[in-house]
DRENZAPA-204613 format. One record per residue: residue in one letter; x, y, z of N, C-alpha, C in turn. Coordinates in steps of 0.001 Angstrom, whole numbers, padded with zeros to 6 digits, always signed. Each point is the difference from the previous one (the first is absolute). Layout:
// residues N
aXYZXYZXYZ;...
// end
This chain:
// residues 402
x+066403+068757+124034-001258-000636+000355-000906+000980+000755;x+000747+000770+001028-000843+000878+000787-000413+001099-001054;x+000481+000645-001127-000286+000840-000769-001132-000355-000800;x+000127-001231-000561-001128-000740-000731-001253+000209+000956;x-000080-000507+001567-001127-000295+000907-000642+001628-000354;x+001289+001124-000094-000595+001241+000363-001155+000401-001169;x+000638-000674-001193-000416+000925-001572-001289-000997-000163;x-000217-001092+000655-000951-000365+000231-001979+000501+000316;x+000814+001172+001004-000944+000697+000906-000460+000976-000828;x+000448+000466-001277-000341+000848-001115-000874-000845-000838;x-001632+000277+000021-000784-001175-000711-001574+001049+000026;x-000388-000271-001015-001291+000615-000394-000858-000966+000317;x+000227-001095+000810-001043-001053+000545+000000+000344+001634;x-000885+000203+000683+000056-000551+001157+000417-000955+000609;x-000091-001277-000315+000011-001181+000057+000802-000721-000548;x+001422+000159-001067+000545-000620-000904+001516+000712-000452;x+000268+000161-000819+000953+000722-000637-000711+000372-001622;x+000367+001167+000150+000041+000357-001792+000103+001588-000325;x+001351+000569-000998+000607+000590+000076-000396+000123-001443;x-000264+000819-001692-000278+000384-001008+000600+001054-000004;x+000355-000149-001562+000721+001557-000448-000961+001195-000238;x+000778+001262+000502-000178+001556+000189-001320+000038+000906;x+000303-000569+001028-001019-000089+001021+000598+000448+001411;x-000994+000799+000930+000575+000155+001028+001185-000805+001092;x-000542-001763-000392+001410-001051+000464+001081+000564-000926;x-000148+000231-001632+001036-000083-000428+000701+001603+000508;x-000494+000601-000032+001137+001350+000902+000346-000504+001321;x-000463-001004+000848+000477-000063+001145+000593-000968+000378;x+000469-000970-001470+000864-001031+000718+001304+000343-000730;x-000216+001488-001068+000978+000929-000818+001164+000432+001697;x-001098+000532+000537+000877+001193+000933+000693-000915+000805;x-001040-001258+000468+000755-000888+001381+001231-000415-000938;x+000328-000734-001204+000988-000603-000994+001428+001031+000407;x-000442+001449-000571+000570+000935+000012+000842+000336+001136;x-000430+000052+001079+000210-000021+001531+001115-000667-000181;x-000431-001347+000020+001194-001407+000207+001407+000467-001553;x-000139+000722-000873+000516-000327-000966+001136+001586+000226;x-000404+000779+000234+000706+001386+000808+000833-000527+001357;x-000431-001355+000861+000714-000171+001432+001323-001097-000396;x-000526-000494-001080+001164-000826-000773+001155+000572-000503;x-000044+001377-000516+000654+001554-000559-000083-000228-001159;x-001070-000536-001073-000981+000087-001312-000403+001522-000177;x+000129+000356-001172-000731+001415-000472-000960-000567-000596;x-001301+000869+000388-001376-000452-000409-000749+001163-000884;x-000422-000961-001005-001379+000761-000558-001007-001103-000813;x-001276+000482-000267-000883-000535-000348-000133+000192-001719;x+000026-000673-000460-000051+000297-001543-001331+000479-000417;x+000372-000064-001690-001340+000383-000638-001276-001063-000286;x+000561-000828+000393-000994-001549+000057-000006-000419+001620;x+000260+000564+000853-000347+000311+001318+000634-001230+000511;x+001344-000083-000256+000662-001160+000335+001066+001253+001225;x-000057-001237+000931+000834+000392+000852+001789-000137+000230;x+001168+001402-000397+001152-001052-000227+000714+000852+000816;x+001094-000692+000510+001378+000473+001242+001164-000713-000600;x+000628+000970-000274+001437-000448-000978+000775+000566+001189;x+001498-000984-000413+001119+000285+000386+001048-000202-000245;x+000585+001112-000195+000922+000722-001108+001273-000346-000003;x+000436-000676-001187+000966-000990-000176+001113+001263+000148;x+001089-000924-000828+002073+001064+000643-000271+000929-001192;x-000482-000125-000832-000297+001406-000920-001374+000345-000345;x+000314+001372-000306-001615+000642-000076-000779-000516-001386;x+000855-000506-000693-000325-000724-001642-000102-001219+000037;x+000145-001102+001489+000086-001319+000101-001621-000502-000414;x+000012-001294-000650-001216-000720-001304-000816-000080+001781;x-001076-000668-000363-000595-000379+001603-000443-001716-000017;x+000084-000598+000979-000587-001188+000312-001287+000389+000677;x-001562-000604-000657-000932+000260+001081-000483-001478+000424;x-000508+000272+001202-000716-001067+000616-001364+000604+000350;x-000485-000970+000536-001644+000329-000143-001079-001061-000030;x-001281+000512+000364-001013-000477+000151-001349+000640-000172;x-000975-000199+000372-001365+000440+000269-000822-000004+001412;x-000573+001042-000125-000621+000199+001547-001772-000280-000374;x-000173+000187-000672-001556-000419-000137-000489-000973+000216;x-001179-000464+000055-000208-001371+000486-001428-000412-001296;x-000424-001231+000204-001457-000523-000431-000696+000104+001481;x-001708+000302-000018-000535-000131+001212-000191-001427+000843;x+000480+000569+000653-000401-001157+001702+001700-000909-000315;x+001082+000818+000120+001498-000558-001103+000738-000306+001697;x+001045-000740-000342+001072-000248+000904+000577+000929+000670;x+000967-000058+000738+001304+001208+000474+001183+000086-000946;x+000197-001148-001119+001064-000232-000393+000550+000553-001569;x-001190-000189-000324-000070-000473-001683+000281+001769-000308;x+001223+000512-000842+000462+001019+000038+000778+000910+001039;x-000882-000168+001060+000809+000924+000875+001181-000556+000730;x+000510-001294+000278+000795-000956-000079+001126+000936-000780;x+000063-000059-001207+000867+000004-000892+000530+002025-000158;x-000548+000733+000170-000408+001599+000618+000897+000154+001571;x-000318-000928+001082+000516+000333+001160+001544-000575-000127;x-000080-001417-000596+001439-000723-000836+001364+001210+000229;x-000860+000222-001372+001032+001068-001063+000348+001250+000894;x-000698+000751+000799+000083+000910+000973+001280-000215+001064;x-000340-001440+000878+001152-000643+000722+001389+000134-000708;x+000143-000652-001181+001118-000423-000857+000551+001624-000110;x-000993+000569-000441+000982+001268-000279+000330+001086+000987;x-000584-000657+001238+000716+000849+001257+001306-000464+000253;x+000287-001146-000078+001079-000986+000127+000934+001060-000989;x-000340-000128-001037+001231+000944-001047-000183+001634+000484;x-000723+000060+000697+000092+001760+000212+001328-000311+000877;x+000055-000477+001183+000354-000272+001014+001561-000068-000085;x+000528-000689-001423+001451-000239-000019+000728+001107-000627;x+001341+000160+000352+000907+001338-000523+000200+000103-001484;x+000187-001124-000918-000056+000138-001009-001254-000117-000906;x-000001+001096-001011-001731-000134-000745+000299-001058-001249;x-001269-000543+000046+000022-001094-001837+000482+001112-001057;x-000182-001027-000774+000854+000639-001343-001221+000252-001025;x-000994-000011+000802-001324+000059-000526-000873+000639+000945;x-001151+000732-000541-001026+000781+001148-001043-001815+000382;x-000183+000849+001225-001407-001155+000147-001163+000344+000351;x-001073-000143-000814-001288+000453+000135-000862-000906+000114;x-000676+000185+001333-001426-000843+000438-001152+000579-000474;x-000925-001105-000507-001473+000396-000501-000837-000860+000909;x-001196+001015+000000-001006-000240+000710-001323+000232-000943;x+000122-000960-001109-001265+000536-000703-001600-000320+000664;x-000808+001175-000572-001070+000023+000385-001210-000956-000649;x-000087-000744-000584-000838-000558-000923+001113-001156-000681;x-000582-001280+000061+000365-001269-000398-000918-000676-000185;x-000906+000075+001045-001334-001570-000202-001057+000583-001019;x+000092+001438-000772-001341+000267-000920-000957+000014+000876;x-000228+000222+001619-001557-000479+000488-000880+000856-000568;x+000766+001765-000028-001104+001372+000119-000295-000157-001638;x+001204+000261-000735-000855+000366-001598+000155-001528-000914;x+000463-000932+000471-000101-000950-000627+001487-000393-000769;x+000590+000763-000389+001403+000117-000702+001020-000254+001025;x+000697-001097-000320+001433-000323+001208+001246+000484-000683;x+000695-000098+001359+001307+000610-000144-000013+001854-000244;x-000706+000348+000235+000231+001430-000434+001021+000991+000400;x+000677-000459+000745+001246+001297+001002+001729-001087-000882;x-000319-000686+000000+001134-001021-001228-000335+000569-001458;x-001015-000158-000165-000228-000128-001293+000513+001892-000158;x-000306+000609+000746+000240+001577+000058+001283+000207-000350;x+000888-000919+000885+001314+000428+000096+000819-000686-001581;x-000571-001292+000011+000200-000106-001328-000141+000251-001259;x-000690+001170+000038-000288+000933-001047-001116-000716-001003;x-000913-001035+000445-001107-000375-000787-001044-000241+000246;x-000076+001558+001086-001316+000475+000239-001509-000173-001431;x-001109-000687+000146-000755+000714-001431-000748+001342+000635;x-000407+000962-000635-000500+000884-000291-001329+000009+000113;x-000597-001379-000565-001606-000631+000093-000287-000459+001805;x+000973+000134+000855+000055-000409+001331-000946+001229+000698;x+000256+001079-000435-000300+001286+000695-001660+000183-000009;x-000667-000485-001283-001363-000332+000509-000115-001143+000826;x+000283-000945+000240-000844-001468+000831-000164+001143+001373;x-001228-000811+000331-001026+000044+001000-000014-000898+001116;x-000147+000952+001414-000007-000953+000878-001479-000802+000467;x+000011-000336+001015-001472-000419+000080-000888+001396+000182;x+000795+000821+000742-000839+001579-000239-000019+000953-001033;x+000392-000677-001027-000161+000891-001019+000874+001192-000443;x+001187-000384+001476+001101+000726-000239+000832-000094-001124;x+000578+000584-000777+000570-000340-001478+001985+000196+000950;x+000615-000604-000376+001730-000020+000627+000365+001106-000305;x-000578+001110-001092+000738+001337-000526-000748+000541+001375;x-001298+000021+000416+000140+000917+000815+000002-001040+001463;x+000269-000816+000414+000635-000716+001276+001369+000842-000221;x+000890-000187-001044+001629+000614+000509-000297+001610+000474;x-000602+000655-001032-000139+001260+000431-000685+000081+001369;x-001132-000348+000834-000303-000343+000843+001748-000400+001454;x+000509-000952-000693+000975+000219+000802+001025+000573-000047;x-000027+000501-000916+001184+001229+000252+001585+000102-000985;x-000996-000603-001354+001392-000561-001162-000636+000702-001180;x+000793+000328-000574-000299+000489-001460-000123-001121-000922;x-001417-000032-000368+000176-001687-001509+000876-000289-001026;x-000296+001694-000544+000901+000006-001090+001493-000151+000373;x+000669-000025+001250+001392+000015-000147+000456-001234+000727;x-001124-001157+000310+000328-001698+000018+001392+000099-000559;x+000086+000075-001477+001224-000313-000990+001349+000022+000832;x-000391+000786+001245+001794+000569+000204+000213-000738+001259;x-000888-001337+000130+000424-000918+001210+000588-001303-000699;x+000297+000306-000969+000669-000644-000741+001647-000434-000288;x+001050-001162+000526+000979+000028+000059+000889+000440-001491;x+001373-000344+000330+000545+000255-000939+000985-001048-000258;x-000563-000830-000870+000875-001411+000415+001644+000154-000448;x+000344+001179-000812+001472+000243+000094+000877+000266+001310;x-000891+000422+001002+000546-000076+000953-000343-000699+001237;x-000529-001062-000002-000733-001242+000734+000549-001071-000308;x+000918-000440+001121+000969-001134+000276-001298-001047+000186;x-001190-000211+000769-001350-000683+000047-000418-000281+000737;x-000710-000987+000264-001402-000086+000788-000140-001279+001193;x+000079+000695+001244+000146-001443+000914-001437+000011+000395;x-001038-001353+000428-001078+000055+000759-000173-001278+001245;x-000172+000456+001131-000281-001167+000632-001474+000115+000254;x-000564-001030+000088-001497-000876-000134+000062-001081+000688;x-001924-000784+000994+000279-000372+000728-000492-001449-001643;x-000097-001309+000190+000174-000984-001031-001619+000318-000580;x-000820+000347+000518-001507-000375+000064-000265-001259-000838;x+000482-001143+000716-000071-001322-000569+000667-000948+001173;x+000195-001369-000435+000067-000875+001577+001490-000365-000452;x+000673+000027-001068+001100-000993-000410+000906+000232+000891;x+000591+001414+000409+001493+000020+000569-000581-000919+001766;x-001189+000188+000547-000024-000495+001141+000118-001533-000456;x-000405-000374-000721-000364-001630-000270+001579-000193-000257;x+001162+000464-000530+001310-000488-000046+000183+000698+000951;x-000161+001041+001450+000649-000082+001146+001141+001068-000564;x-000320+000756-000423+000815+001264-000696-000616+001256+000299;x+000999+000410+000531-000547+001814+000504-000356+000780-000880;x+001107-000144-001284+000120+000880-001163-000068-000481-001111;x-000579+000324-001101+000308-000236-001086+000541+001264-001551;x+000593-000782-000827+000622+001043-000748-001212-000358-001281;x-000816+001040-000554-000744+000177-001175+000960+000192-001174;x-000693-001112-000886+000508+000172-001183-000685+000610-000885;x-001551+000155-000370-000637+000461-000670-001134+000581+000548;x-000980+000763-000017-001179+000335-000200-001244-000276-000942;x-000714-000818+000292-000857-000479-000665-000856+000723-000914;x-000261-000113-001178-000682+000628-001322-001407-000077+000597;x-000973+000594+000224-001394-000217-000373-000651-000134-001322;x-000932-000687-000349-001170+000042-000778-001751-000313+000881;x-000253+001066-000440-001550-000383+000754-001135+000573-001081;x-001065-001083+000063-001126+000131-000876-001458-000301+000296;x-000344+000321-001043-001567-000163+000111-000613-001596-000478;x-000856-001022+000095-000055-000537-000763-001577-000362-000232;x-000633+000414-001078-001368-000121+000070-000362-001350-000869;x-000620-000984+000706-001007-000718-000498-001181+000049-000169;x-000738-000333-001549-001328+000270+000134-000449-001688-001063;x-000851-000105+000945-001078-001197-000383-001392+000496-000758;x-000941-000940+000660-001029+000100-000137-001044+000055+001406;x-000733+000932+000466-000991+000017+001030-001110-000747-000033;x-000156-001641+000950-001339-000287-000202-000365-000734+001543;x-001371-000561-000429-000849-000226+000761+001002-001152+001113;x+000344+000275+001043+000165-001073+000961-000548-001374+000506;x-000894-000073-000294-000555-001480-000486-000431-000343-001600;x-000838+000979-000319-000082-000667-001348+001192-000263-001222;x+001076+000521+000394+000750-000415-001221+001418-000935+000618;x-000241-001063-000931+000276-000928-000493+002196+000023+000194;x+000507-000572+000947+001214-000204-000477+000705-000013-001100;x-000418-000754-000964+000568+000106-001314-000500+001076-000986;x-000791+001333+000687+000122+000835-000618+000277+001358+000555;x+000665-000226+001477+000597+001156+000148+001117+000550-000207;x+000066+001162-000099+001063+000964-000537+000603+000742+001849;x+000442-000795+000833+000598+000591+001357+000903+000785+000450;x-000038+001515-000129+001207+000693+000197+000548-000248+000893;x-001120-000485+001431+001043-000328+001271+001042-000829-000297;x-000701-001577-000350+000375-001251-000076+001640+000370-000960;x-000133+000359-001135+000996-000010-000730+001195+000953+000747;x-000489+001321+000410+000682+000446+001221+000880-000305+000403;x-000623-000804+001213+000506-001466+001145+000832-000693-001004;x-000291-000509-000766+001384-000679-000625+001256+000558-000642;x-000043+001363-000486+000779+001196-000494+000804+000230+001437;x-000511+000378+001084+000920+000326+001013+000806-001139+000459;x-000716-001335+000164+000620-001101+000313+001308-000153-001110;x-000141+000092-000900+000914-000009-000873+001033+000770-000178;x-000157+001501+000768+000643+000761+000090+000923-000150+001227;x-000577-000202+001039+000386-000321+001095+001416-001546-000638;x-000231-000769-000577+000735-001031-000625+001328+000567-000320;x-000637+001033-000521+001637+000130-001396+000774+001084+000771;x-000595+000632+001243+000975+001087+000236+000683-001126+001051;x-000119-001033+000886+000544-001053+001024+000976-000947-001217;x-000136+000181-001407+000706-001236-000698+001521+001086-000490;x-000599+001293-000317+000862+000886-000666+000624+000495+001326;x-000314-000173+001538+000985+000425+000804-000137+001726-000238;x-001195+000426-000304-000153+001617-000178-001790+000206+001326;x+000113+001149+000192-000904+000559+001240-001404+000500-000712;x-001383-000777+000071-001244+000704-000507-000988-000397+000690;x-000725+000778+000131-001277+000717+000955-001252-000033-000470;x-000594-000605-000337-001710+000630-000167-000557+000146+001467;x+000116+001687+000008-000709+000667+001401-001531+000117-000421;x-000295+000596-000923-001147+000176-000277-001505-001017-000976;x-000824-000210+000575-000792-001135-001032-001932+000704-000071;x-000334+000493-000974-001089+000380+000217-000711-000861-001111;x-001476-000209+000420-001091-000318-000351-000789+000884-000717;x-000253+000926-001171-000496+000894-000560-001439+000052+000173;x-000694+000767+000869-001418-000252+000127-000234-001415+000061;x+000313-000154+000933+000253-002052+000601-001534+000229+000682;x-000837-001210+000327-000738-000423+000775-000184-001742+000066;x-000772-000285+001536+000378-001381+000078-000429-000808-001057;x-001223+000339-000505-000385-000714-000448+000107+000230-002044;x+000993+000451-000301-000042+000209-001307+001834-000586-000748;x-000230-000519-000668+001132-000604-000667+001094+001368-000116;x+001171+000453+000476+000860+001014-000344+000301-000003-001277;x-000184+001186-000726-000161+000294-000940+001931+001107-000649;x+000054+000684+001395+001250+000622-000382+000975+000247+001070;x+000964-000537+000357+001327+000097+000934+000580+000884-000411;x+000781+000945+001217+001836+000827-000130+000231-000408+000519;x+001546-000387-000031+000727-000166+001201+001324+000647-000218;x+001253-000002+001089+001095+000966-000374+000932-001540-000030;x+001131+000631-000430+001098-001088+000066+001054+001093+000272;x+001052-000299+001559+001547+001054-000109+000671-001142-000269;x+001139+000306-000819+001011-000748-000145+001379+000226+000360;x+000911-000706+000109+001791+000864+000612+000631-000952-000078;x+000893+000452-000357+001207-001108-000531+001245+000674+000355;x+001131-000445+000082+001477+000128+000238+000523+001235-001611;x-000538-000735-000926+000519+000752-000845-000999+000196-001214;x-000490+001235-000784-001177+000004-000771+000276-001312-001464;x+000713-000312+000381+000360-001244-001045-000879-000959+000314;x+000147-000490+001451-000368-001274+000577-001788+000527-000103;x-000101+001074+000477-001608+000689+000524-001263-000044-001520;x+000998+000472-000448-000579+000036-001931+000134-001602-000514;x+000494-000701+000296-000162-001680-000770-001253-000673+001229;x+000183+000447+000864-000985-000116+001042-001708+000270-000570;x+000325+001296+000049-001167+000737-000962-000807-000826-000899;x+001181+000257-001674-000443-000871-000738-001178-001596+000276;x+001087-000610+000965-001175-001652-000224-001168+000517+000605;x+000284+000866+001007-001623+000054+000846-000778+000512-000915;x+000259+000717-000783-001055+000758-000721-000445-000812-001244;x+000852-000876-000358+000045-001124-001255-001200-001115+000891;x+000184-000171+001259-000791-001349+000359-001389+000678+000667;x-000012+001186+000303-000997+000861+000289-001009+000031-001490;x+000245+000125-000588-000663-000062-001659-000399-001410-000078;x+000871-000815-000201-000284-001382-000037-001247-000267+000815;x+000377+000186+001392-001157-000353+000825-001330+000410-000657;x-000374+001567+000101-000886+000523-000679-000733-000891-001064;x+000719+000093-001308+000105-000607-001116-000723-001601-000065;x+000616-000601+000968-000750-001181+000149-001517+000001+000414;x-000286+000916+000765-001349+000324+001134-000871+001423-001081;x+000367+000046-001073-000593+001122-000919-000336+001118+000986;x+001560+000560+000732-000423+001349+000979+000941+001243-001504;x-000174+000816+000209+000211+001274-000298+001389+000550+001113;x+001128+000045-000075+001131+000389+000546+000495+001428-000083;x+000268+000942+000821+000854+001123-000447+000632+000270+001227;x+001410+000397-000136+000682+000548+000641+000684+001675-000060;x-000219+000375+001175+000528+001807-000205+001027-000114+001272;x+001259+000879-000979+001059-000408+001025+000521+001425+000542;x-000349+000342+001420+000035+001334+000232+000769+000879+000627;x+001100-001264+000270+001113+000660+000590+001353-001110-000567;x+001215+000789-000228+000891-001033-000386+001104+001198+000430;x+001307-001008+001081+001047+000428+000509+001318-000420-000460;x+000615+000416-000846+001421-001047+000397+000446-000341+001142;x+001011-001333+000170+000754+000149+001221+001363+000913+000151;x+000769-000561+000819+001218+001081+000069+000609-001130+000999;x+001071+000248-001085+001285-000866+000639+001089+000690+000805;x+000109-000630+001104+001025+000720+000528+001488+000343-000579;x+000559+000954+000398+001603+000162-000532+001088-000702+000477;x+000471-000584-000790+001122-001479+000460+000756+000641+001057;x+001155+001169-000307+000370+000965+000965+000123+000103+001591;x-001533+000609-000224-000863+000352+001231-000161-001625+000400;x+000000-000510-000989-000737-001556+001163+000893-000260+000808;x+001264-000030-000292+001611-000484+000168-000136+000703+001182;x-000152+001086+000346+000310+000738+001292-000591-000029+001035;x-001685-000481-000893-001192-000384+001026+000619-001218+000894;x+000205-001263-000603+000597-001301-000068+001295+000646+001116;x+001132+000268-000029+000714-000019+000919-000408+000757+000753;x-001257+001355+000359-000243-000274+001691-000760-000541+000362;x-000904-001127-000918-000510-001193+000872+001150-001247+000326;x+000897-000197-000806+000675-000858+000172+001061+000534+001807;x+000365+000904-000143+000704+001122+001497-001154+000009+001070;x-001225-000228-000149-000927-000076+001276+000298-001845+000219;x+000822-000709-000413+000153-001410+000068-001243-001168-000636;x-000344+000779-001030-000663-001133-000821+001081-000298-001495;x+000411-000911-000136+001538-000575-000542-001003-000441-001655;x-001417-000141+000310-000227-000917-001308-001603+001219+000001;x+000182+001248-000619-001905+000836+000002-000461-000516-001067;x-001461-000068+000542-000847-000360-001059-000464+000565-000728;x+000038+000118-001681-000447+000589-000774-001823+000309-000428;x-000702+000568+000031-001183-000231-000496-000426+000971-000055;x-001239-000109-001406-000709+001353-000752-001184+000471+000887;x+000090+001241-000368-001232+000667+000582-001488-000377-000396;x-000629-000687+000566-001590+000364-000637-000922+000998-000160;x+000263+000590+001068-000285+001889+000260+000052+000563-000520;x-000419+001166-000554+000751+001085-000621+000779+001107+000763;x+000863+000682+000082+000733+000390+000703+000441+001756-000822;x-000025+001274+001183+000819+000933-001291+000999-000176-000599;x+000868-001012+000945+001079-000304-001098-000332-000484-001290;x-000601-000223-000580-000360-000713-001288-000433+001824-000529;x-000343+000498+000192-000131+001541-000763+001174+000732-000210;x+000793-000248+000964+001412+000397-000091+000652-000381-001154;x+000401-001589+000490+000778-000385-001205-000898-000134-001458;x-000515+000892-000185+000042+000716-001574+001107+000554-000666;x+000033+001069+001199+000972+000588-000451+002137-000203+000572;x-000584-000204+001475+001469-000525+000777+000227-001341+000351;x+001538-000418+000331-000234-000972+000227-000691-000510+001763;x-000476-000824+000443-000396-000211+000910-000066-002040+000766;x-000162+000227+001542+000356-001323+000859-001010+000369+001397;x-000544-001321-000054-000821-000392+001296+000469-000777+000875;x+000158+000542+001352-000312-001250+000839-001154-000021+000462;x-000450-001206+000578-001129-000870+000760+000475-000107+001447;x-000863+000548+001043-000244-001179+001021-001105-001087+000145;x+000259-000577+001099-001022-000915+000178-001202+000309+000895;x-001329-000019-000577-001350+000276+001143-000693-001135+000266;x-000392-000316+000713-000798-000798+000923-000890-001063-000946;x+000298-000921-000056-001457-000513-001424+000143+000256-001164;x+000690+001254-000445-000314+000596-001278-000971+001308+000297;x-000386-000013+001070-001277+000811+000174+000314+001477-000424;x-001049+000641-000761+000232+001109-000539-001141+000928-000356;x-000261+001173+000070-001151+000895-000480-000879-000643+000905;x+000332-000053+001376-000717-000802+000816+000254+000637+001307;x-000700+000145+001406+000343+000289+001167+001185-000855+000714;x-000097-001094-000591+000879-000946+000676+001522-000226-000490;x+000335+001087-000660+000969+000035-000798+001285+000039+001295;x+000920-000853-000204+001058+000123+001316+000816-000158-000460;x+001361+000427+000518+001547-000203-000357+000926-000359+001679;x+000804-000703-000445+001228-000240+001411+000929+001225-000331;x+000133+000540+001301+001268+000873+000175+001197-000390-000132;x+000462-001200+000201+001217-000394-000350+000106-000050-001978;x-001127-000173-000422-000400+000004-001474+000600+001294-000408;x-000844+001236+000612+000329+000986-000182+001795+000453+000303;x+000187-000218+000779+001216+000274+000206+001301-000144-000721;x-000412-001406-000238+000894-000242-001104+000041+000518-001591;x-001244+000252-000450-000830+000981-000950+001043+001155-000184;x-000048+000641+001325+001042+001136+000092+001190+000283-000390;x+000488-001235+000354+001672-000263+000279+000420-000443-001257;x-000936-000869-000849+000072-000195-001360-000050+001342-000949;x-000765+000573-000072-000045+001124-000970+001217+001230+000619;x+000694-000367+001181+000851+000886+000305+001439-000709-000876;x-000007-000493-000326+000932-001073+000084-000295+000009-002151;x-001070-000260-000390-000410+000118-001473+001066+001485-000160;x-000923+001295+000558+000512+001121-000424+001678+000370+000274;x+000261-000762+000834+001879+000362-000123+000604-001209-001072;x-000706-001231-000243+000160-000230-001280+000225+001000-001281;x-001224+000365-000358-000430+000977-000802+001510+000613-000432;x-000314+001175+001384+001640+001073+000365+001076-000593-000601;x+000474-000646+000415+001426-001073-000240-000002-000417-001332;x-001180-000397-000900+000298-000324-001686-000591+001132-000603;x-000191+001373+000760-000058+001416-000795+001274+000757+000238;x+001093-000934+000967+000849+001245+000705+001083-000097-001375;
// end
């Protein structure tokens, strides 16, 4: 907790928190990480995707590795928790194993990736996605708000672009992937649960959705002959809002614009966005489908003009039965006899991981749900037990590798 308060104080706001990749925070919450990850007796280096890692070196020099890990970056004006939580975690846990006479039967390597929330170039997950070897190539142009392009931000900090490729694991020798995270959601407090064990990671779909009517006169025309992009709109989201509460799946219209709107003129053309997330892209995609089937309909009835552009699409990622099993008995050993299962809505690097390895989350519990927020809080006894669980997962692990 006191480490979190510290990595806190690393913020390109005056006033707030906020930490972006290959930025002066990101070298300096590299070195403070580093510090703590060398006093643990971690060997440290910074990769080619400027991820921060401190391994420790299992009973042979050829032993596969277990990593754990998190993210240090933040969104602006962000919590103390959300990543670095799960970074200071993994650090603790593996001082604990420095500490004892006998080594795992496996190396253990902590990550500290630099980039998760996409704030600077827009692209998430990038220090996961690195290591998982599915970096794109088209990444190296995006632009920051300064016009900085990421090929020359890395060079700028001190990485070669072209040799990203080699922060890349090797899943032949990657036993897999532990992460602790704080819930950023209200459920485990509302059941009075410290911890929870993740079963999945939620799929995204997010889109565009343009309605276009007809533009007219605000008094002179006639109800029964308008063509209302708002109006039909308003009933498209309402409807949307319907089917994701009936299907038991997570969707958002954040965004609603008025296209050259004024008060006094009949709206002529709406966007709006829709995110969607579901447990599993099964459930998220039948989800999909009706909205977009009754989204038409609506239209259709009201003679609007419909199109949808869909501009981002994620799978989810299921956790590894395995890994869950081990997660599960050190929550069950911190004395919760019955843990609660539940999916991520978040996106998480673990979900970049298990592409390629297998991988397991735990959850604690924060305050409200509160998240990407100043008010983001956790109980120390929460934490604590956090600890004692993933200490307790990884000699699992040991014991059905020994």
């Amino acid at each position: 907790m006191a480490r979190c308060d510290e990595v806190a104080l690393i913020s390109a706001m005056d006033h707030g928190i906020e930490r972006t990749y290959l930025t002066t925070q990101h070298k300096a919450h590299n070195r403070l990480a580093a510090q703590w990850m060398r006093a643990a007796g971690l060997k440290t280096r910074v990769d080619e995707a400027g991820t921060l890692r401190g391994r420790l070196a299992g009973a042979t020099p050829d032993a596969p590795v277990l990593y754990l890990g998190s993210h240090l970056d933040t969104v602006p004006d962000a919590g103390k928790y959300d990543g670095i939580l799960g970074v200071t975690a993994a650090i603790e846990v593996a001082s604990r194993f420095a500490e004892r006479e006998e080594p795992l039967p496996f190396a253990l390597e902590v990550l500290a990736y630099g980039d998760e929330e996409g704030v600077r170039f827009g692209a998430t997950l990038l220090g996961s996605r690195a290591m998982a070897g599915t970096w794109d190539p088209d990444w190296f142009e995006l632009k920051d708000a300064q016009g900085v392009t990421l090929r020359k931000a890395m060079e700028e900090f001190g990485l070669d672009p072209d040799r990203v490729y080699d922060a890349a694991l090797d899943p032949e020798q990657t036993v897999g992937y532990l992460e602790a995270h704080i819930e950023q959601g209200p459920y485990l407090q509302d059941a009075d649960k410290a911890l929870g064990l993740v079963t999945s990671i939620a799929g995204a779909r997010r889109m565009t959705v343009t309605v276009i009517g007809e533009a007219g006169h605000a008094g002179g025309t006639p109800y029964g002959r308008r063509k209302d992009a708002l109006i039909g709109s308003s009933h498209a989201v309402i409807a949307i809002d319907r089917i994701g509460q009936e299907r038991g799946v997570i969707v958002t219209v954040g965004e609603l614009t008025v296209v050259d709107g004024a008060i006094n003129v009949v709206p002529g053309k709406v966007e709006f966005s829709i995110d969607l997330r579901a447990a599993t892209d099964e459930e998220r995609d039948a989800a999909y489908d009706e909205m977009i089937a009754e989204l038409q309909s609506i239209c259709l009835e009201r003679d609007l003009q419909v199109s949808v552009h869909e501009h981002h699409r994620a799978s989810g990622a299921l956790c590894d039965p395995a890994l869950m099993e081990a997660m599960k008995a050190g929550i069950v050993a911190t004395g919760d006899e019955d843990p609660m299962e539940l999916y991520s809505k978040a996106g998480h690097d673990a979900m970049a991981i298990a592409e390629v390895v297998p991988m397991a989350m735990l959850f604690t519990r924060c305050l409200d749900g509160i998240s990407h927020n100043p008010g983001e809080s956790v109980r120390h006894d929460d934490v604590a037990r956090a600890l004692d669980a993933l200490e307790t997962a990884i000699d699992r692990i040991a014991a059905d590798a020994a």
